[in-house]
C-alpha angles and dihedrals in degrees: 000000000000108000117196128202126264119265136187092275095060093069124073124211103245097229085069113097109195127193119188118348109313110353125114109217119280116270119246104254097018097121088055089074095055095050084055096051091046092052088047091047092046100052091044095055089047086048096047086051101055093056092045088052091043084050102045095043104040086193099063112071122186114215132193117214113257088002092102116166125223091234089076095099092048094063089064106134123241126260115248126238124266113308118267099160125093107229128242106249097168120060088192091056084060110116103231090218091064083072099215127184131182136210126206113197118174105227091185142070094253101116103236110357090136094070091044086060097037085056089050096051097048096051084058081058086250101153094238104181102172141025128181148127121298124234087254129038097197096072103137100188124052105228120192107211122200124188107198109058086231094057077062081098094051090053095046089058093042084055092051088046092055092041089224138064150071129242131226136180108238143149098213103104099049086175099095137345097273136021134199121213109190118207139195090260081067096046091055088057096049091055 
């Protein structure tokens, strides 16, 4: 076996700790960094999705709280044309297979007037599913949304159940068929 002499690069400075082959020792603190990369990373790939998914669905809208846009007015649905449709007076009169589903949201400041309402309607055998508060609490007049052009029937007899309201076709509350937003005018006749 051939043996070589010995050169500047076979002797190793004593302060130099080596682990491995070829690996100085690992610096204190040093995983931290990789944790915060990851977290920046992370939220970055959530947030990019979100506005992929917002841009691709022009019906879903993501919000951050206290981060309104002016654009909210201008989102206000559009008033139907002059009623043609008989309401619905009677919940037991529903077909099931029309699969209706009804939302309750307090527009008001009345602490829990959504679920008054909600407790009315289904005694009346309306097939309330949710009820909850609404995004604003200064809403005047209760409005009953409907979605499909042939629940237009169904809103007009939820309107005749709260005494009060207007309907309006509208795909703003994608949630369910149709969406009650109750109003200070309904508040005043529950008192």
């Amino acid at each position: 076996m051939a043996t070589f002499p010995k050169d500047q690069f076979d002797t190793l400075p004593e302060d130099l700790t080596r682990t491995g082959a070829h690996r100085a020792p690992k610096k204190k603190g040093g995983g931290w960094l990789g944790f915060l990369a990851a977290i920046v990373a992370t939220a970055l790939l959530v947030v990019g999705g979100l506005y992929a998914v917002a841009s691709i669905n022009s019906d879903i809208e993501f919000q951050i709280p206290g981060l309104g846009t002016e654009s909210d007015e201008a989102a206000e649905p559009t008033v139907s044309a002059t009623p043609t449709v008989e309401p619905l007076l009677n919940a037991a009169d529903l077909d099931k297979k029309r699969k209706i589903t009804i939302t309750v949201l307090n527009g008001t400041e009345v602490s829990k007037l959504q679920e008054k309402a909600g407790k009315a309607l289904k005694k009346l055998k309306w097939p309330v599913t949710s009820t909850t508060a609404a995004s604003a609490n200064d809403i005047e007049d209760t409005v009953v949304y409907y979605s499909n052009p042939d629940d237009e029937d169904v809103a007009r007899g939820l309107v005749a159940a709260l005494g009060t309201g207007t309907v309006r076709e509208s795909t703003t509350f994608p949630g369910a068929p149709v969406t009650i937003v109750l109003g200070t005018d309904y508040a005043a006749l529950t008192n």
